[in-house]
N, CA, C and O atoms as CSV, one atom per row, in Angstrom:
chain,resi,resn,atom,element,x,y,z
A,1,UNK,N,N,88.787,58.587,120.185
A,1,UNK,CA,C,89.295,57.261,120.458
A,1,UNK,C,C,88.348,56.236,119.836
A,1,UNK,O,O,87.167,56.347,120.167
A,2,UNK,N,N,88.621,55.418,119.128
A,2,UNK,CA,C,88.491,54.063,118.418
A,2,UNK,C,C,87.162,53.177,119.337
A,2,UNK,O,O,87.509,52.488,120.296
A,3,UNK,N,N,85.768,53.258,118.986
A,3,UNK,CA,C,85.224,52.162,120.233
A,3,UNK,C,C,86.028,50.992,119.948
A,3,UNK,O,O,86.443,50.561,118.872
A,4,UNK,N,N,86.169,50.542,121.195
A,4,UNK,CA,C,86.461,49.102,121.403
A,4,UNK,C,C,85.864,47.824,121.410
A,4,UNK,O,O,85.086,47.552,122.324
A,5,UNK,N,N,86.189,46.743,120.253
A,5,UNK,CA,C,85.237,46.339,119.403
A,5,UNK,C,C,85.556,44.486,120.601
A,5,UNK,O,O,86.667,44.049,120.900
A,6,UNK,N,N,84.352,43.921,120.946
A,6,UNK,CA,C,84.673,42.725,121.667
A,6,UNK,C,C,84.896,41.407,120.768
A,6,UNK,O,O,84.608,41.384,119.572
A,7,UNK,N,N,85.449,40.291,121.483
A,7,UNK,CA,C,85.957,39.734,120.774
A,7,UNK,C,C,84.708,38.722,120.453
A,7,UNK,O,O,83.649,38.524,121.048
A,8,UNK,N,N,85.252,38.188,119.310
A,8,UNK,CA,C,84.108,36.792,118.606
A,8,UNK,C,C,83.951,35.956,118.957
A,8,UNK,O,O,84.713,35.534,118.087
A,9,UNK,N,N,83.677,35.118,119.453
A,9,UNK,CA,C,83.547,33.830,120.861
A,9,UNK,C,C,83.678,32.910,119.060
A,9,UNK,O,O,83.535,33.229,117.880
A,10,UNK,N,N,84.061,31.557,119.928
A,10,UNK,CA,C,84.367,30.145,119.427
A,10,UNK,C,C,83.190,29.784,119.329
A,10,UNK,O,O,82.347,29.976,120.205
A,11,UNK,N,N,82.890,28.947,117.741
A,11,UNK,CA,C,81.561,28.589,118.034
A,11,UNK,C,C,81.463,27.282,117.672
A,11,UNK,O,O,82.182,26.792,116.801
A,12,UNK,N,N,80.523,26.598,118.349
A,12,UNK,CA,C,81.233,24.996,118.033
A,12,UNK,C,C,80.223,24.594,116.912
A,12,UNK,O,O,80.657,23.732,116.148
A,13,UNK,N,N,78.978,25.044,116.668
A,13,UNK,CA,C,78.104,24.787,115.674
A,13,UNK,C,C,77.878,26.096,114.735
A,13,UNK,O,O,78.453,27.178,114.853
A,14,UNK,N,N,76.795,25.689,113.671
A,14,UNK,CA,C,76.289,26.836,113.176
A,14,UNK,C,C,74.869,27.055,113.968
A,14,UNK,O,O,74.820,28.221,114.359
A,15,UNK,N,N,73.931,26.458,114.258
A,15,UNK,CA,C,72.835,26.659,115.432
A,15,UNK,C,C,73.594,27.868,116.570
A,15,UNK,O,O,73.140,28.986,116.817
A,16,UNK,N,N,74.676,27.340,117.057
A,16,UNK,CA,C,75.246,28.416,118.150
A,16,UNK,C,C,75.601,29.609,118.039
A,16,UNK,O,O,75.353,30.518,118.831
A,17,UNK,N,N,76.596,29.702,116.394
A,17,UNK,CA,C,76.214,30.979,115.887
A,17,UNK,C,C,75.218,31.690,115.989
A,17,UNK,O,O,75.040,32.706,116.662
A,18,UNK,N,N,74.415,31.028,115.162
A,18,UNK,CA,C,72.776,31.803,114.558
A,18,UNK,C,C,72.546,32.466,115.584
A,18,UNK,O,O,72.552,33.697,115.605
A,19,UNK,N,N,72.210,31.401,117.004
A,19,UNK,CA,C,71.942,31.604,118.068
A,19,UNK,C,C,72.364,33.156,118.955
A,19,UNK,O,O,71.568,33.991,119.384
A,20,UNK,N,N,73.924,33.174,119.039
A,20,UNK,CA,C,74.827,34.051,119.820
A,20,UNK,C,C,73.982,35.499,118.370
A,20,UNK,O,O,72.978,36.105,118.744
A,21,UNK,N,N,74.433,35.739,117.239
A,21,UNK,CA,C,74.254,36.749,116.460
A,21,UNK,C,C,72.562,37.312,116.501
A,21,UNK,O,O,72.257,38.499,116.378
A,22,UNK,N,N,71.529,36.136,116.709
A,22,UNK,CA,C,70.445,36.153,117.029
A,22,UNK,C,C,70.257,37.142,118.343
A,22,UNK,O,O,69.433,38.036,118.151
A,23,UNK,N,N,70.762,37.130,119.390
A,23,UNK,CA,C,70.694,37.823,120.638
A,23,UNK,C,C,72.089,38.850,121.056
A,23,UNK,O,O,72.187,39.259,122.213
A,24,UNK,N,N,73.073,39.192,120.066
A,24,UNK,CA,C,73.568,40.287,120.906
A,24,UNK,C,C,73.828,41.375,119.621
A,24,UNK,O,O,73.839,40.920,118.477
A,25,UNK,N,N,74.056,42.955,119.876
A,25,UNK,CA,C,74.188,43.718,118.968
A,25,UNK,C,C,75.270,43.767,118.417
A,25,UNK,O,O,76.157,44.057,119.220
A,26,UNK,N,N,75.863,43.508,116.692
A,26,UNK,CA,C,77.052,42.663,115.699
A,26,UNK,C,C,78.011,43.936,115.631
A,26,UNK,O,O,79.219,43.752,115.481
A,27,UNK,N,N,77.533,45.119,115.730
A,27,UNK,CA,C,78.421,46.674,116.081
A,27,UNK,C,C,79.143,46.645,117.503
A,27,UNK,O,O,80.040,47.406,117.867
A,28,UNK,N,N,78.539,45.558,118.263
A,28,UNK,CA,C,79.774,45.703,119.216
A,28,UNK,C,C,81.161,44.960,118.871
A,28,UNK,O,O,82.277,45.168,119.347
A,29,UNK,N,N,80.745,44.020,117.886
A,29,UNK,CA,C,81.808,43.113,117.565
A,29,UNK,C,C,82.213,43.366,116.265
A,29,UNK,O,O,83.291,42.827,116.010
A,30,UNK,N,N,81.775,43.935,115.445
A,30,UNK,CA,C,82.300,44.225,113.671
A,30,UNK,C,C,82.157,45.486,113.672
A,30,UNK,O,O,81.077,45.934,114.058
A,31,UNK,N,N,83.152,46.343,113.266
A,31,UNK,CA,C,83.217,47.679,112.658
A,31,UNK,C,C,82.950,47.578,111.611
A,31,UNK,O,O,83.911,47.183,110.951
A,32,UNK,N,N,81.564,47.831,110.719
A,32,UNK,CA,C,80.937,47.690,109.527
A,32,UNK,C,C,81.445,48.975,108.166
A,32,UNK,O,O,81.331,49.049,106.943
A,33,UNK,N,N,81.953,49.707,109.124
A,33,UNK,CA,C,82.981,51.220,108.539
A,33,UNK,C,C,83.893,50.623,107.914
A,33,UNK,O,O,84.695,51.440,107.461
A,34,UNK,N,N,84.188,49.411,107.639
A,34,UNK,CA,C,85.658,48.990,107.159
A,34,UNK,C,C,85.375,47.690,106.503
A,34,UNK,O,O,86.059,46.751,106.095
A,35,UNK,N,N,84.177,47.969,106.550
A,35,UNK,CA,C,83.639,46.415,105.301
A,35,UNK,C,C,83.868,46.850,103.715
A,35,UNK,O,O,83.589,47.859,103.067
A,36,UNK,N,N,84.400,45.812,103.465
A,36,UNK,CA,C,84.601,45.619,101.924
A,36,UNK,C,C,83.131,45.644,100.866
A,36,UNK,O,O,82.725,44.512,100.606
A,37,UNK,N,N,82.549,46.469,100.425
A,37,UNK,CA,C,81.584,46.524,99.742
A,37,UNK,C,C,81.663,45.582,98.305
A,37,UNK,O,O,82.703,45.417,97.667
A,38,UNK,N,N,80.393,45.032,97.960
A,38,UNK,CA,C,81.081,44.329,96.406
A,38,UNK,C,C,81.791,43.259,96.525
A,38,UNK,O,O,82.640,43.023,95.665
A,39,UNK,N,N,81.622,42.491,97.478
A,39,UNK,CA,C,82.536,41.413,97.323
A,39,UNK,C,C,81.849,40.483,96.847
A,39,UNK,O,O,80.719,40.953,96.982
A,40,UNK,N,N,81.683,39.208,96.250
A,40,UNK,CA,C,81.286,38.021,95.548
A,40,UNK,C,C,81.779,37.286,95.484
A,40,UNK,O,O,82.981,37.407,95.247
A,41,UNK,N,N,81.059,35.708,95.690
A,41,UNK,CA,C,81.228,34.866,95.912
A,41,UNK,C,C,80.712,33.474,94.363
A,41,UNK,O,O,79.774,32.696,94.188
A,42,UNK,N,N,82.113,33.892,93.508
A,42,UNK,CA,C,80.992,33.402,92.477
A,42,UNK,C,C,81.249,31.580,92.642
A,42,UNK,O,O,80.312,31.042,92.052
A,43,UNK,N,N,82.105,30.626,93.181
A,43,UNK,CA,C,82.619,29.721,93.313
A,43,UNK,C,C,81.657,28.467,94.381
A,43,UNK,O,O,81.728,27.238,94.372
A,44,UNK,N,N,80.666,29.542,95.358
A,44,UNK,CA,C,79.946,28.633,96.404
A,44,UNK,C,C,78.995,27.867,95.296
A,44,UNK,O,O,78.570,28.224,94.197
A,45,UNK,N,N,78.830,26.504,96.164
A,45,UNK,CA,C,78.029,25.511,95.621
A,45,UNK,C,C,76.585,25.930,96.328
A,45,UNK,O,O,76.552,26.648,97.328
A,46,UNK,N,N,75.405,25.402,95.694
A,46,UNK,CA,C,74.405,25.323,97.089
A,46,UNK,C,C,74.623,24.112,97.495
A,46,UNK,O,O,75.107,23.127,96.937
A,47,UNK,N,N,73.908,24.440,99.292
A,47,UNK,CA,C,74.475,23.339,99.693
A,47,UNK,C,C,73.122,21.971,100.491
A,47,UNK,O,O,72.975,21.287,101.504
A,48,UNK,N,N,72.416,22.279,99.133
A,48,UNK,CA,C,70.969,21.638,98.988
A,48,UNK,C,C,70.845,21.624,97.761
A,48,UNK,O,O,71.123,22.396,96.844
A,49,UNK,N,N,70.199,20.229,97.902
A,49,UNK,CA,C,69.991,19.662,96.553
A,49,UNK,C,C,68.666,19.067,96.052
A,49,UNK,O,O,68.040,18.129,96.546
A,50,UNK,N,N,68.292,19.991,94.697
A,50,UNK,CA,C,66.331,19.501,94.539
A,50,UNK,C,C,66.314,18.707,94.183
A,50,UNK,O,O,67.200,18.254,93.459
A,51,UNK,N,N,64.875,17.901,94.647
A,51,UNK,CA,C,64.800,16.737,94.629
A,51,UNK,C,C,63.164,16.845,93.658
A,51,UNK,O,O,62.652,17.937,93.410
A,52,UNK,N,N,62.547,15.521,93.220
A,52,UNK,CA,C,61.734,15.621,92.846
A,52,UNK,C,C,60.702,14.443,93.637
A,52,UNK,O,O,61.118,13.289,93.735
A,53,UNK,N,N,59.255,14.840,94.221
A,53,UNK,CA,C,58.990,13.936,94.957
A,53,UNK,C,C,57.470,13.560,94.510
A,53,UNK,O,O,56.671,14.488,94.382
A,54,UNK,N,N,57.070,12.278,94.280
A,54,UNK,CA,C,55.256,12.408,94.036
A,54,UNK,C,C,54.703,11.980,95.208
A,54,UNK,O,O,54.813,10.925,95.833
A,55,UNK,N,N,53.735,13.562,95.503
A,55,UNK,CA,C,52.947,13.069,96.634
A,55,UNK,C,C,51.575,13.503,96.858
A,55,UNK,O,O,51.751,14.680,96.543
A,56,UNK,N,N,50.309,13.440,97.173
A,56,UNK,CA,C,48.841,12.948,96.873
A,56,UNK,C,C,48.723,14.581,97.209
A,56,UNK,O,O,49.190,15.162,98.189
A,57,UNK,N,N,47.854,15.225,95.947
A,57,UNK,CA,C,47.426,16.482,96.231
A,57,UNK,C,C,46.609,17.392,97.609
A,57,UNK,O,O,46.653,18.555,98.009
A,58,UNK,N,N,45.812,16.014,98.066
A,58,UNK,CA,C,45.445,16.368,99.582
A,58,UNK,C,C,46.896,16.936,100.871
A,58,UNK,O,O,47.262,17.910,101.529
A,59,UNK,N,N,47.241,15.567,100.576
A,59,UNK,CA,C,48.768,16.235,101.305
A,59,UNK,C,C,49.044,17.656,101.329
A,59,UNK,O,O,48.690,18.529,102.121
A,60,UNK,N,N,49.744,17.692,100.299
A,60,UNK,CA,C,50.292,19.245,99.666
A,60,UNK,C,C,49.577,20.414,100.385
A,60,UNK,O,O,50.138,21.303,101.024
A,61,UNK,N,N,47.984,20.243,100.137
A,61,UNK,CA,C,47.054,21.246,100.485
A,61,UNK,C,C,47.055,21.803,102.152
A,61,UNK,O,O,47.054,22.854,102.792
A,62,UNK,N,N,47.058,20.448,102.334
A,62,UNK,CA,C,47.241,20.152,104.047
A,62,UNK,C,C,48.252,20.829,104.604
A,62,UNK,O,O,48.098,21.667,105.492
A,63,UNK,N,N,49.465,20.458,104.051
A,63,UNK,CA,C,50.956,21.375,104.265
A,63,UNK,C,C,50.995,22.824,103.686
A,63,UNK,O,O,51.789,23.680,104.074
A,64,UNK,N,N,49.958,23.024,102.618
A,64,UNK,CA,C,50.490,24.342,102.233
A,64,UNK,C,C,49.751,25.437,103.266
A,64,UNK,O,O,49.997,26.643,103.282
A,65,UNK,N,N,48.728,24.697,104.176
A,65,UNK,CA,C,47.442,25.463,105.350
A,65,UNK,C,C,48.226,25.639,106.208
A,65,UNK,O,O,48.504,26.728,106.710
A,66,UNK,N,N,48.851,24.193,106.585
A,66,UNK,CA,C,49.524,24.429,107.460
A,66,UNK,C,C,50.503,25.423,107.879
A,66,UNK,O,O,50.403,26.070,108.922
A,67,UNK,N,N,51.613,25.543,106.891
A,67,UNK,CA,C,52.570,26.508,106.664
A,67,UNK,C,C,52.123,27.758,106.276
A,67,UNK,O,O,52.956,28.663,106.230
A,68,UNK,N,N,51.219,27.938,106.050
A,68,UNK,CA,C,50.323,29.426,106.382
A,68,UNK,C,C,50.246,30.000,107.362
A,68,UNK,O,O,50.411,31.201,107.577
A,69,UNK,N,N,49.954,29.068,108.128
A,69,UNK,CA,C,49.286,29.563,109.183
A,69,UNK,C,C,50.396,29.423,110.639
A,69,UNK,O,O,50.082,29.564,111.821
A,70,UNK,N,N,51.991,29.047,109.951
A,70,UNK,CA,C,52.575,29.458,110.755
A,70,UNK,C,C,53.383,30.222,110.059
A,70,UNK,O,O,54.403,30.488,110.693
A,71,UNK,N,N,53.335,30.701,108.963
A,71,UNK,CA,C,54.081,31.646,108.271
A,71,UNK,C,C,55.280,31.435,108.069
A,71,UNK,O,O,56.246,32.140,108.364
A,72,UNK,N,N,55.229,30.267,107.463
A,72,UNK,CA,C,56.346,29.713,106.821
A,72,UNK,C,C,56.327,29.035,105.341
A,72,UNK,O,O,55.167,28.682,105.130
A,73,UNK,N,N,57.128,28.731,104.283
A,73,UNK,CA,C,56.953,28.188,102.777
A,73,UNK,C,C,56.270,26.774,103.593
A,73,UNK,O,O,56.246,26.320,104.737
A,74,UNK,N,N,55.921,26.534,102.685
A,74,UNK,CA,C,55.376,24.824,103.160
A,74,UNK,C,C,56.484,24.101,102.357
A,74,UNK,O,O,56.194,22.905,102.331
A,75,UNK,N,N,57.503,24.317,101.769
A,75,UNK,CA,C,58.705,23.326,101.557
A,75,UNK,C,C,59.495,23.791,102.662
A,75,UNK,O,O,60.254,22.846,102.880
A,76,UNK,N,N,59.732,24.630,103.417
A,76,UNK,CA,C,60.563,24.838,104.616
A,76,UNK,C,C,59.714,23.848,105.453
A,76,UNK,O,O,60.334,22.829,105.761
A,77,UNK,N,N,58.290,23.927,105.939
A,77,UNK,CA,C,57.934,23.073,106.970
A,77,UNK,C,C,58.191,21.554,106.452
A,77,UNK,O,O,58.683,20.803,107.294
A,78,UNK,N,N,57.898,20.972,105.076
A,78,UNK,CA,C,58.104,19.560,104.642
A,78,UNK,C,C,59.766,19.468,105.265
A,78,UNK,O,O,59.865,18.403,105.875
A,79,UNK,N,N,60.592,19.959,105.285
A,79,UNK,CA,C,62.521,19.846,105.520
A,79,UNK,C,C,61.733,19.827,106.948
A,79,UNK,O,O,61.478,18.655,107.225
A,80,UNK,N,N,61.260,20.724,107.945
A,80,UNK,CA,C,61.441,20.775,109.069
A,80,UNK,C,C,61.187,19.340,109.606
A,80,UNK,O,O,61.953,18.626,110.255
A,81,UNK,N,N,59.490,19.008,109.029
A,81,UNK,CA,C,58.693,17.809,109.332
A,81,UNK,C,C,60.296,16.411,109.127
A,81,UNK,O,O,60.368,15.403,109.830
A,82,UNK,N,N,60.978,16.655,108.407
A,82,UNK,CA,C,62.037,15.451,107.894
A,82,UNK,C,C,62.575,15.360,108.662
A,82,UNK,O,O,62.670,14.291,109.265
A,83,UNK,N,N,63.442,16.891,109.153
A,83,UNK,CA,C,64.494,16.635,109.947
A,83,UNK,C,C,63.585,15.928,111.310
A,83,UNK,O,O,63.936,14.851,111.792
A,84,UNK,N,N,62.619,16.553,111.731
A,84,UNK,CA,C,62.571,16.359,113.307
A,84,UNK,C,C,62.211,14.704,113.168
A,84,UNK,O,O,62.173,14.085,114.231
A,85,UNK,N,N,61.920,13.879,111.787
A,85,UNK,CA,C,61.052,12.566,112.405
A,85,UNK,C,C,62.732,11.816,112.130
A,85,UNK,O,O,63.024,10.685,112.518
A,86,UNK,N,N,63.194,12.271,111.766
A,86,UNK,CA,C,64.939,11.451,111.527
A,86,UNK,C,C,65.945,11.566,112.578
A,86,UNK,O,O,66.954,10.879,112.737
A,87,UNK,N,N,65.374,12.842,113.481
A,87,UNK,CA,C,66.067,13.071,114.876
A,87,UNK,C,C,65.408,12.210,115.886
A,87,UNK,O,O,65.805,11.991,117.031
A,88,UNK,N,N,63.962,11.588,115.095
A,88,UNK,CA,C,63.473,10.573,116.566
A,88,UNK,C,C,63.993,9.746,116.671
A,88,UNK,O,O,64.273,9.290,117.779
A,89,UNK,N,N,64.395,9.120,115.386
A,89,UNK,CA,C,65.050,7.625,114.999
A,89,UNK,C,C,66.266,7.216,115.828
A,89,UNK,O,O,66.819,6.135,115.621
């Protein structure tokens, strides 16, 4: 008999996604036996866009320690540092 596969909850964000797929096991909900191998996506845009920025080599250094030492790119922490001071506003 077939396991019985649960259903996909509604998700109102992508955070909530991440979130829900982050904490439960994706074999209870996708039979991966019946995935389409090879599929491609040649049409997606990215959906970020480089920018070019001048900023004082101390900086940089500062951020690149920083992001070391939480083990992250130091252009992921510069986006993080953005978003959170634009969420204070």
């Amino acid at each position: 008999m077939p396991k019985r596969l649960k259903k996909i909850p509604h998700f109102e964000s992508e955070k909530e996604e991440r979130e829900f797929w982050q904490s439960v096991d994706s074999t209870e909900y996708v039979d991966f036996s019946k995935a389409i191998r090879g599929v491609s996506f040649p049409n997606l845009k990215l959906t970020s866009k480089p920018i070019t920025i001048r900023m004082p080599l101390s900086l940089i250094d500062r951020l690149k320690i920083k992001a070391n030492k939480m083990g992250v790119p130091y252009q992921a922490l510069i986006k993080q540092i953005l978003f959170q001071s634009l969420a204070q506003t």
